[in-house]
N, C-alpha and C positions, 0 to 999 in steps of 0.2 A: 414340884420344883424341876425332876427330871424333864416334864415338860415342857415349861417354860424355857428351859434351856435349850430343847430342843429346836421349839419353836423360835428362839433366839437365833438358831445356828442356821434354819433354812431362814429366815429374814436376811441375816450378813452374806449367805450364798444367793441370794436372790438378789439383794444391794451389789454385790461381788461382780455376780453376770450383768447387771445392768451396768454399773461402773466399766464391763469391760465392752458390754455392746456400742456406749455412746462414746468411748475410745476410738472404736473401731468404726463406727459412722464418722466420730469427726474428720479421722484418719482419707474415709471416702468421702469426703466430701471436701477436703484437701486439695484429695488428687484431682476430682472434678472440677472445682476451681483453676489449679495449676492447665486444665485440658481445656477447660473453658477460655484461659487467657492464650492458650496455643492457635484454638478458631480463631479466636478474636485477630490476632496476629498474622496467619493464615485468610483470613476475609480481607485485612489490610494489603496483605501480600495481593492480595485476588483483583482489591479494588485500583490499586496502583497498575498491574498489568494490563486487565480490562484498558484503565485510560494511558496508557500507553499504544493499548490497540487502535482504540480510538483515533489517538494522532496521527499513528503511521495509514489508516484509510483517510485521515484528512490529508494529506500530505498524496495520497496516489489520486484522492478523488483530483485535487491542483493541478498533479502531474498531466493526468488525463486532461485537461481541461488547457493548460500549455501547450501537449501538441496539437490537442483542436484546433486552438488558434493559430500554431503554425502550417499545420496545413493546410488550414482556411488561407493563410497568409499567401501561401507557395502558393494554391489552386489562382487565388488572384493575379499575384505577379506571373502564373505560367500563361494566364489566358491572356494577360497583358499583352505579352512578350508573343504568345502565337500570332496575336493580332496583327502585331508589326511585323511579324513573318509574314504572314498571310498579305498585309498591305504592301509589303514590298516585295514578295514574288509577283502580286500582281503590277507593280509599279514598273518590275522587269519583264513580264507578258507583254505591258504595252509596249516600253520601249524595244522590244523586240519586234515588235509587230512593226512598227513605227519604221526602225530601220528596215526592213523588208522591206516596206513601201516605198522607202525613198532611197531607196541601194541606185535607183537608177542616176548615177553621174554624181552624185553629194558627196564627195570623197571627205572635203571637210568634215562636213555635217555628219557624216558618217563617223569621222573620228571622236568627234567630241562623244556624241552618244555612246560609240564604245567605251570609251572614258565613264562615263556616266553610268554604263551598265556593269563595268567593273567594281565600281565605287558600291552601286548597291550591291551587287552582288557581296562584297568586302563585307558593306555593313549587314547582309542575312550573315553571314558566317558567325560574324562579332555577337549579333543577337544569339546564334545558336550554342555559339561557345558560352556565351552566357547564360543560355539556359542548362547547358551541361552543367558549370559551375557551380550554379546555382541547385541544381538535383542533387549535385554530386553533398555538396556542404549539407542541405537538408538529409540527406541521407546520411551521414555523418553526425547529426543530431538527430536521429530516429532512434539510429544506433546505439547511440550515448545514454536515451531517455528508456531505450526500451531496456539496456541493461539496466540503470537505474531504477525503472520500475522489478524488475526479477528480483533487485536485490532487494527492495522495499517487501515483494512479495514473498520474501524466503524468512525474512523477518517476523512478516504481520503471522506467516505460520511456527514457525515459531514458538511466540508469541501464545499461540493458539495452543499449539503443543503443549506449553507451562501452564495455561490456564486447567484445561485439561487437570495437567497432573497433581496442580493443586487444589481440584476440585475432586478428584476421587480422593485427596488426602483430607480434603473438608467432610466429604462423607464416610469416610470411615473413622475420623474423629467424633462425628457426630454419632455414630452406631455405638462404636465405644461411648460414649455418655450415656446415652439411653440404656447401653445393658449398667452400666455403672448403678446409675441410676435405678434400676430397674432392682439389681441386688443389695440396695437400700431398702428398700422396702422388704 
């Protein structure tokens, strides 16, 4: 009978520790789930910034791609604009030449031409002041575009920064489970 009883007593100790082992698994296995919903929510965190990044390089590749076109814009209207400088210094070469030629007695003729040579002369100026203005303004939106790009670039790092740090918090979430895991078994 003694040992039966015995026998009884390591069974209910054996029942006892195992009652308290799968306690204590369930317990870990708890907390692995609670850690597991934490990645989960951390991967969300992760996937939302990622496309966030995403946008802010869509949004510079654009930018990029705006002042292309306005430079392309500027180089066109500047060569326009040289051209009609260019065509009317030459338009005053001639007329200059022209009056040399005929200085002899044309007093009239003479005058209208000077007339004539002031006028273009007038209108190189207007073109040049034109083209100042027009540099001075594009430059003006260079300005504007390139800080706009620094701050889009201060962002996208950032950005970058947080992914980063939410990705060494992703891996050592995940190390913590493995060893979690690891003292389950």
């Amino acid at each position: 009978m003694e040992d039966v009883y015995r026998e009884l007593r390591t069974v209910i100790g054996a029942i006892s520790t195992l009652k308290d082992t799968l306690e204590s698994t369930v317990k870990r296995l708890s907390i692995a789930e609670d850690r597991l919903g934490e990645l989960t929510r951390t991967v969300e965190i992760l996937n939302r910034r990622v496309s966030e990044v995403d946008r802010s390089i869509i949004n510079i590749r654009s930018l990029f791609e705006k002042v292309g076109n306005d430079i392309e814009v500027i180089r066109r209207q500047s060569t326009l604009l040289n051209e009609n400088i260019k065509s009317t210094l030459q338009s005053l070469k001639s007329l200059r030449k022209e009056i040399s030629e005929e200085l002899g007695g044309m007093r009239y003729e003479l005058k209208d031409k000077i007339t004539r040579l002031f006028e273009l002369e007038s209108q190189a100026l207007s073109d040049i002041s034109r083209i100042h203005g027009m540099l001075s303004n594009s430059s003006i939106v260079m300005a504007s575009m390139e800080l706009d790009l620094k701050k889009r670039e201060e962002i996208v790092k950032n950005e970058i920064s947080n992914i980063r740090l939410v990705l060494l918090d992703l891996v050592t979430g995940i190390e913590e489970l493995k060893n979690l895991l690891k003292s389950n078994e």
